[in-house]
C-alpha positions in Angstrom: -26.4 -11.6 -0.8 -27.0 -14.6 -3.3 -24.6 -14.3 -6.6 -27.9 -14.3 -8.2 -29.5 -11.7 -7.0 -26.2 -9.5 -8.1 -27.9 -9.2 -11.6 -30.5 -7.2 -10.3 -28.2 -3.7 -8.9 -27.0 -1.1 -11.3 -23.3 -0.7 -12.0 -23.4 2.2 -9.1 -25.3 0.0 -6.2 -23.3 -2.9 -7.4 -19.9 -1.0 -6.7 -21.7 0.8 -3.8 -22.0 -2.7 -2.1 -18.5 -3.7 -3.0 -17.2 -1.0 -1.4 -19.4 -1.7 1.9 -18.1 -5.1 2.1 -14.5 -4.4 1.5 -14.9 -1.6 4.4 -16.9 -4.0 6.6 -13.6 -6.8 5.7 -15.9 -8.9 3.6 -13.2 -9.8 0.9 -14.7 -12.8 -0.9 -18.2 -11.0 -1.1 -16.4 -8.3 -2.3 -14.9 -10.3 -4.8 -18.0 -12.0 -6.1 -19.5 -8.7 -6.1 -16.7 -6.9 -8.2 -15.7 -9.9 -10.5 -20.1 -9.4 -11.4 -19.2 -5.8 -12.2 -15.9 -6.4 -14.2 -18.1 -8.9 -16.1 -20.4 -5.8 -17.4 -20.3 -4.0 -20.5 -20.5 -0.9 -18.7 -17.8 -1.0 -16.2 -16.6 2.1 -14.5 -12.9 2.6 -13.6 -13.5 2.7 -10.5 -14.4 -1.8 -10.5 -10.9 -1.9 -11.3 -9.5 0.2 -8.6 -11.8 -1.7 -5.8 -10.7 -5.1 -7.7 -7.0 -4.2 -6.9 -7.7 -3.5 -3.5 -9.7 -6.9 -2.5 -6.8 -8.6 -4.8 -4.5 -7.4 -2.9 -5.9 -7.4 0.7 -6.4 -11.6 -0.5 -2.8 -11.6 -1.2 -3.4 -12.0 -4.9 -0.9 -9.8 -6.3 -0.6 -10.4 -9.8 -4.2 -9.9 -10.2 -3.8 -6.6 -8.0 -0.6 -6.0 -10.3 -3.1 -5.8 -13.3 -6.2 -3.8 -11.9 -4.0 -1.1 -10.3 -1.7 -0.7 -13.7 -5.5 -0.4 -15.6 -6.4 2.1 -12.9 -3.9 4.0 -12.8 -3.5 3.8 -16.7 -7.0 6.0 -16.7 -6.3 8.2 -13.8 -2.5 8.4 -13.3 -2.0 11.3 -10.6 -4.1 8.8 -8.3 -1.5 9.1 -5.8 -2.8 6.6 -3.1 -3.8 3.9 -5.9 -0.1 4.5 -6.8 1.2 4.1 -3.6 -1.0 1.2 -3.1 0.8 -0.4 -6.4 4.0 0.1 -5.0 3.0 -1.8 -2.0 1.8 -4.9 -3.6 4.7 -4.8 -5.5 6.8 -4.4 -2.3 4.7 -7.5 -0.4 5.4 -9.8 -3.2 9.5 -9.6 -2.7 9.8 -6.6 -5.3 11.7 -4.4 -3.8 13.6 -2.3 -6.7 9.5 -1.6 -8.6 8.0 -0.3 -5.2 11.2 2.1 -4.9 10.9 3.0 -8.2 7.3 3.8 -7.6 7.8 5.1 -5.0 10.5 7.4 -6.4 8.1 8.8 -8.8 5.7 9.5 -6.8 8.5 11.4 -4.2 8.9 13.4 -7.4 5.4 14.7 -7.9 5.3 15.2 -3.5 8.3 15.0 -2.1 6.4 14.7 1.7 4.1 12.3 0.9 4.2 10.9 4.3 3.8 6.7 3.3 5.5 6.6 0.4 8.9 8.0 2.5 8.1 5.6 5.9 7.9 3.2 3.1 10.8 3.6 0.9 12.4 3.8 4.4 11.7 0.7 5.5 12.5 -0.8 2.1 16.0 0.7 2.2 16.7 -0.5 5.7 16.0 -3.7 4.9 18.4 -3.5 2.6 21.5 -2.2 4.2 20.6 1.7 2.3 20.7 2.8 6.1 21.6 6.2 5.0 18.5 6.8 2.1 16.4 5.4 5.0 17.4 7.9 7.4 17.3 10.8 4.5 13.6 9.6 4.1 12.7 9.3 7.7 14.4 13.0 8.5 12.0 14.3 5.5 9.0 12.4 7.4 9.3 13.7 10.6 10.3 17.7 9.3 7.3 17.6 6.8 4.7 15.2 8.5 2.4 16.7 11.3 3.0 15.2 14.7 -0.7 13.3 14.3 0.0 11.2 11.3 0.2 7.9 11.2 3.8 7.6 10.0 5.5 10.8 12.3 6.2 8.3 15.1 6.4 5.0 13.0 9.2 6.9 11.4 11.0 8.0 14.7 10.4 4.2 15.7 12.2 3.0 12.4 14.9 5.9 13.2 16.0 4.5 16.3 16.0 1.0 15.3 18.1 1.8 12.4 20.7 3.9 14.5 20.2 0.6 17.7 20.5 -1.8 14.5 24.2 -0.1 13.3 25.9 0.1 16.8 26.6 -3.4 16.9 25.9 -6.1 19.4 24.6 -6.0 23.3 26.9 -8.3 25.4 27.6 -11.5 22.9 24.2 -11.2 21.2 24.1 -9.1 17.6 21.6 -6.8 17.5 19.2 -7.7 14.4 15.7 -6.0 15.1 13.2 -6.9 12.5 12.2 -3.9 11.3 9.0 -5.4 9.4 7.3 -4.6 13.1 7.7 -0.8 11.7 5.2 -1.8 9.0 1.3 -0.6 9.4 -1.1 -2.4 7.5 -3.5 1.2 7.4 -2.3 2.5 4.1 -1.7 -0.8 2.5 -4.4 -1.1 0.2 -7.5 0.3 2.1 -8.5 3.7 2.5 
């Protein structure tokens, strides 16, 4: 659709078509289309929670910083928009703010199934092998055997226990654990 013609939908087919081409993977029409509706006097919350979403799936995090911390500022028990937060935060290097988010949102769910695969993973990258495990153990008692992050977290349990027993012949065993990671949670849902 020409940027033009943009001018013609209502806030609610203009965020109805955002929402179509961020499902269908069209992140710079969805862009267009939701930088047309932030530029509207009327703009529902919502712009800013499908803004944070392309930002981050573009890899623009400090923009996706701002629109989820103005989501969430208007509807702050949205626990996947918060867990979403935490993983832009954790994809740009910050490690410590996504735990922390993380944390909080452990407190208001303690089996909240990505935000303990996540804060996992962020621990065993960081030597915390036995948080991660504590996390992963709470995963796999809490988290039906069909979701996403049951056997993710199993995965990441046996790397992290093949990871501390050393080395195989001469070689040190160092498995990238980022492989454990699953894009499906990340920022679209």
């Amino acid at each position: 659709m020409e940027n033009s013609n943009l001018s013609i939908l209502d806030n609610e087919e203009l965020l109805c078509l955002t929402r179509w081409q961020l499902d269908q993977g069209q992140f710079g029409e969805a862009l267009i289309s939701v930088k047309h509706a932030f530029q509207r006097e009327e703009k529902s919350i919502e712009c800013y929670r499908l803004g944070a979403k392309i930002y981050a799936q573009l890899g623009l995090h400090e923009h996706a910083k701002k629109a989820f911390e103005s989501f969430l500022e208007h509807e702050p028990e949205a626990m996947v928009e918060e867990f979403q937060y935490g993983m832009v935060h954790y994809d740009s290097g910050d490690n410590e703010k996504a735990l922390d988010i993380w944390s909080d949102i452990l407190g208001k769910e303690a089996t909240y199934p990505p935000a303990l695969f996540y804060s996992a993973l962020a621990r065993a990258n960081t030597n915390e092998t036995a948080r991660a495990i504590e996390h992963l153990n709470a995963l796999i008692k809490s988290a039906p055997a069909d979701n996403l992050y049951f056997e993710r977290g199993r995965e990441l349990i046996r790397a992290i226990e093949q990871n501390e027993t050393g080395t195989i012949g001469n070689e040190e065993k160092k498995p990238s654990l980022e492989k454990y990671s699953t894009d499906d949670d990340r920022t679209i849902n």
